[in-house]
N, C-alpha and C positions, 0 to 999 in steps of 0.2 A: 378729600383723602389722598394721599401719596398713592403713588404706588407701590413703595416697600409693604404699605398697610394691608394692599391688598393679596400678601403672598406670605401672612400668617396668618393664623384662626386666634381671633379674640381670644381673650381667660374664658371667659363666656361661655363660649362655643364648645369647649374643649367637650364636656361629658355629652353633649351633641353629637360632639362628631365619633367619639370612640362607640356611641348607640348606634352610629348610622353604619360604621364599620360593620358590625356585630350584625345588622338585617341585610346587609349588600352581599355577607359571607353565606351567609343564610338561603337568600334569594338564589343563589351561584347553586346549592343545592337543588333548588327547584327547577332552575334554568337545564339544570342535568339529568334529573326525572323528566321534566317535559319531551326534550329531545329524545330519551331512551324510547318515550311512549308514541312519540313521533314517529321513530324510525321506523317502531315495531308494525304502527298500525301500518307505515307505507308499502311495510314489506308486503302484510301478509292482505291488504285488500287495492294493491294498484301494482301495477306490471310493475316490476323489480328486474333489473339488467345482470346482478350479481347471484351466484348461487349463494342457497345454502350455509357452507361451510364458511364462506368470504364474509358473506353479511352477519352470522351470529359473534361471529371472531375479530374480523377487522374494522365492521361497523357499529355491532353494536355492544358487546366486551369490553375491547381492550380501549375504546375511545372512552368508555362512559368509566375503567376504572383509573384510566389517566388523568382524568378530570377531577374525580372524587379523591385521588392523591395531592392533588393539585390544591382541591379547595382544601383538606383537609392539612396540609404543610401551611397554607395562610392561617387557620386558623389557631393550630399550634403557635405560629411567629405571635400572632395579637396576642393570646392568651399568655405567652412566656417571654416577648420582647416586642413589646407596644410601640416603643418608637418606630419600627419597623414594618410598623401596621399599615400605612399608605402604601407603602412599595410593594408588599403581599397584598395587596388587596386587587390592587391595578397591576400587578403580573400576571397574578391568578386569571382575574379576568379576561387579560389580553391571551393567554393562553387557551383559555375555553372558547372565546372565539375563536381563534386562528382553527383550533379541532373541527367546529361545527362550522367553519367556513371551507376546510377542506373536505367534511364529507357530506358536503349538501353543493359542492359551486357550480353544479348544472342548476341549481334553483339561481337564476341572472341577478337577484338584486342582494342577496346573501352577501355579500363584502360589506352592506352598508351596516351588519354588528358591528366595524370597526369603530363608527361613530360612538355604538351605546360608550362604550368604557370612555369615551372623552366628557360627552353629555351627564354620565354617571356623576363625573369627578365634579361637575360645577355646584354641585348637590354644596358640597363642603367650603366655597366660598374663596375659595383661593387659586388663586393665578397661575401659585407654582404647583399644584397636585394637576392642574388640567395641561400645563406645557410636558410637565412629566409623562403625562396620558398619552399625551399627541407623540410624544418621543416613543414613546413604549412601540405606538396603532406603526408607525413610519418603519423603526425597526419590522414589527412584523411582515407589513407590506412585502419590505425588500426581502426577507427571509425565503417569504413564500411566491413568491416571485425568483426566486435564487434557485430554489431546493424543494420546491412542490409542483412534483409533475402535474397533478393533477388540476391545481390552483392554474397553472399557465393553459393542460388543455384548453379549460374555458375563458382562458384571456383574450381581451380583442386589445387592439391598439388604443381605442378609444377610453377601454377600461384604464388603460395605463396614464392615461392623462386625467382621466376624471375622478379616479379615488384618490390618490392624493388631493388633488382640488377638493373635493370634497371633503376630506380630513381639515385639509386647511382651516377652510370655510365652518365646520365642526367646531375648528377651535377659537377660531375671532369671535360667530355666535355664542358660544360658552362662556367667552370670556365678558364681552358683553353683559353677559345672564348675571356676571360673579360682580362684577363691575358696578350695575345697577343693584343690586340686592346687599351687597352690602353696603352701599348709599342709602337705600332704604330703611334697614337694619339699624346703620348710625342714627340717622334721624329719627327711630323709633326709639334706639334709648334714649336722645338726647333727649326726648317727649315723654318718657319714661321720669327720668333721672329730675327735668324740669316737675313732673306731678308727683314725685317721689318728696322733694325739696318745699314745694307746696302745703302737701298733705305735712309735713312736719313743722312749716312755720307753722300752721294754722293750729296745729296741736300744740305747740309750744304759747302760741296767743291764747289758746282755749286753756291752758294750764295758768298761765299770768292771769287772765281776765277769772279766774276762779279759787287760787290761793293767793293767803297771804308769804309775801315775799322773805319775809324773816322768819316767818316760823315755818314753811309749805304744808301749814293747814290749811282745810278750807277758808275761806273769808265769808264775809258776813252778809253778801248778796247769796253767794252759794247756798251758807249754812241755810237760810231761810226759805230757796228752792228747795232744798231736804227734808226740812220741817213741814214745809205743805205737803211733800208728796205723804210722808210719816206720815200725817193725820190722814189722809186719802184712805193708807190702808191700814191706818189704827180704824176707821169705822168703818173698816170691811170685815173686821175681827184681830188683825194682826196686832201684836203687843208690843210697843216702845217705851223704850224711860228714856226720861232727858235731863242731864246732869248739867250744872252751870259750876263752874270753876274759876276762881279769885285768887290771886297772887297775894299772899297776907302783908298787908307794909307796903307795897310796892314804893308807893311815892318817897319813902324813906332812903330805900335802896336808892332808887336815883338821887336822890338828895345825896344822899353822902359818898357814896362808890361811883356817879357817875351816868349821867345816860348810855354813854357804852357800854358800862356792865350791866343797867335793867338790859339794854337787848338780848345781851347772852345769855341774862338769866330766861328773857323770853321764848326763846329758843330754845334751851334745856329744858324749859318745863314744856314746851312742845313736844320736845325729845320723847318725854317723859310718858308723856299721852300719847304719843304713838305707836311706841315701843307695847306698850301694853293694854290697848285696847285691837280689836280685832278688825280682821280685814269688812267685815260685816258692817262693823261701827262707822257712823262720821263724825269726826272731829276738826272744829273750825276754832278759829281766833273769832271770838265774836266782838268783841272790841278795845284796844288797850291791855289789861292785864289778864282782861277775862276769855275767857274760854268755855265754848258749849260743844257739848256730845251726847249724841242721838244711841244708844244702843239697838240692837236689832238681834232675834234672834238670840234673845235670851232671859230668862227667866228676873223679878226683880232680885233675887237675891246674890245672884250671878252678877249685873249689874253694883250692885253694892260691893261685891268682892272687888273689884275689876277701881270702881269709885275710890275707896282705902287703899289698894296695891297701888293708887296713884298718890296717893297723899301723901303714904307710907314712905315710898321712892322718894319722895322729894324732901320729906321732912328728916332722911339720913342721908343725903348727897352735899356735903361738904362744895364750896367753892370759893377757889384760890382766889379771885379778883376779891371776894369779899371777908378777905382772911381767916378761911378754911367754915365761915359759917353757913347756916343752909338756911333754906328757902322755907315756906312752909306754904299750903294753902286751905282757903274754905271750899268746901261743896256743897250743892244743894241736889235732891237728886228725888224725881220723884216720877209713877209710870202715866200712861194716859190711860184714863177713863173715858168709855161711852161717855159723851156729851161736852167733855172737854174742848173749848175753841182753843183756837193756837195762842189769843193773848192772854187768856185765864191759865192755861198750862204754863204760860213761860211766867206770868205774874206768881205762881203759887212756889214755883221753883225758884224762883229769884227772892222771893221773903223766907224760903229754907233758908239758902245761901247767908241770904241777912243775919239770919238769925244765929246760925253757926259763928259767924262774926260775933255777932252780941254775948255770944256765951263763951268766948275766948279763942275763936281760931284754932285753925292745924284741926278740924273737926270734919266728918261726912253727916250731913244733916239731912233726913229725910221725915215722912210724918209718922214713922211708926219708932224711928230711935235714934238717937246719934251715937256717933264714934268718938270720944273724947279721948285728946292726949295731949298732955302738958310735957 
């Protein structure tokens, strides 16, 4: 990765980072309870140097409502001028330290809060939020160094060369941290994105390797996994019909319009069956012109309806390739019975079918009645 890369936040990232804003503004409230409860307990149970009046006022008042103005103006900026949100966020912060480093700098190691707010920033993965940081901690420094009597009381020489150093050192290790993680990060989407691409050939193979291509019905390995399972819980009591569907004439059609028009025809009568059988149902190409459908989930007489509303559709659906004439087909359609194997069910449905044929086509043939229309 460039460097440019690493001194924006991914698309990615983005509601990331506006959550991480929103717990760091959050946390800056707790950081200012804690200290309040700090001071309190230092006053009232270990030798205190300050009266009284100094400490309730100067220590622990007017530090802790500066502070709470402080987080509380950052969090007005996020809430009403979001872009804005990094710069309040690492001000805020660098200001509530600079407070509790100037009313705690008899505690010796108390400057190295200037760290937290650099180490804070590498949280969010970018280069320019932690040099921003480091700029922020550098100004404070000098400020308070400038213009903080009490910040200098407890300054040694030493301190003047070693917190900077240390700031430094702060921000090469953070940066480091942002450096390494979003290397990692890339390499996790790209492992992502790779098993994302995966998972979708393999779906789209599992989709080819189980419809047919012209019609995207089932196909005929499928249909017949479906049919076993059917009978599995037809003899656990579950009730299915199985309807077989014949293109009336077909071979004519291709004769005279054309093998490219049976396809379209084959298709629209796919169309047909898909449209109007249910999400419940399976419907496959079972070979050539024919077509089988599994009902589930519903009564036979429901089935039957569902059988006609296909016939029905197709035997008024006009087609321009075969000038303006329509299609028609046979059905055979009949439920399973306790004891029924799969090739006596499919043999008794396939001699309906037959039969509807023999009696003139454009029919739904079942063994209690047919549907005749001339």
């Amino acid at each position: 990765m460039r460097l440019r890369e690493f001194m924006s936040p991914s698309g990615t990232s983005a509601y990331r980072q506006a959550k991480w804003i929103k717990r760091f503004l959050q946390t800056y409230w707790l950081v200012i309870a804690l200290h309040f409860l700090a001071q309190l307990a230092a006053y009232t149970f270990l030798p205190y140097e300050r009266g009284a009046h100094e400490f309730y006022y100067g220590v622990l008042l007017y530090p802790t409502l500066l502070m709470g103005a402080v987080v509380g103006i950052a969090q007005w900026i996020d809430h009403r001028a979001s872009k804005y949100s990094f710069l309040s966020l690492f001000m805020a912060g660098t200001i509530i330290a600079m407070i509790i480093i100037h009313l705690n700098m008899d505690i010796r190691i108390i400057a190295a809060l200037m760290l937290l707010p650099i180490f804070a920033s590498a949280i969010f993965y970018r280069l320019d939020l932690t040099f921003f940081t480091f700029a922020l901690q550098a100004v404070a420094f000098f400020v308070m160094y400038r213009w903080d009597y009490w910040f200098k009381y407890f300054f040694s020489s030493f301190d003047l060369i070693a917190i900077p150093i240390f700031l430094v050192v702060g921000t090469l290790v953070a940066s480091i941290m942002i450096i390494n993680g979003r290397e990692l990060v890339s390499d996790l989407e790209a492992s992502l994105t790779a098993k994302q691409d995966l998972l979708i050939e393999n779906a789209i193979m599992r989709k080819l390797s189980t419809t047919d291509a012209l019609t995207d019905l089932y196909n005929h390995i499928s249909f017949h996994e479906f049919y076993d399972r059917a009978l599995e819980y037809g003899d656990q009591g579950a009730p299915f019909h199985l309807a077989l569907i014949d293109i009336d004439n077909f071979k004519l059609i291709n004769d005279k319009y054309g093998h490219r028009t049976g396809d379209i025809i084959l298709a629209r009568v796919a169309k047909a069956i898909r449209d109007i059988t249910s999400p419940a149902d399976i419907a496959a190409r079972y070979g050539g012109e024919e077509f089988a459908v599994l009902f589930f989930e519903k009564t036979f007489e429901e089935a039957e309806a569902i059988a006609e509303k296909i016939r029905l559709r197709l035997s008024e659906t006009p087609h321009e390739e075969m000038d303006g004439a329509a299609v028609t087909v046979s059905i055979g359609l009949k439920s399973y019975s306790q004891g029924n194997t799969k090739e006596l069910l499919f043999e008794e449905v396939d001699a309906l079918l037959y039969a509807a044929k023999h009696e003139g086509k454009n029919k739904v043939r079942t063994p209690y009645a047919s549907t005749i229309f001339t």
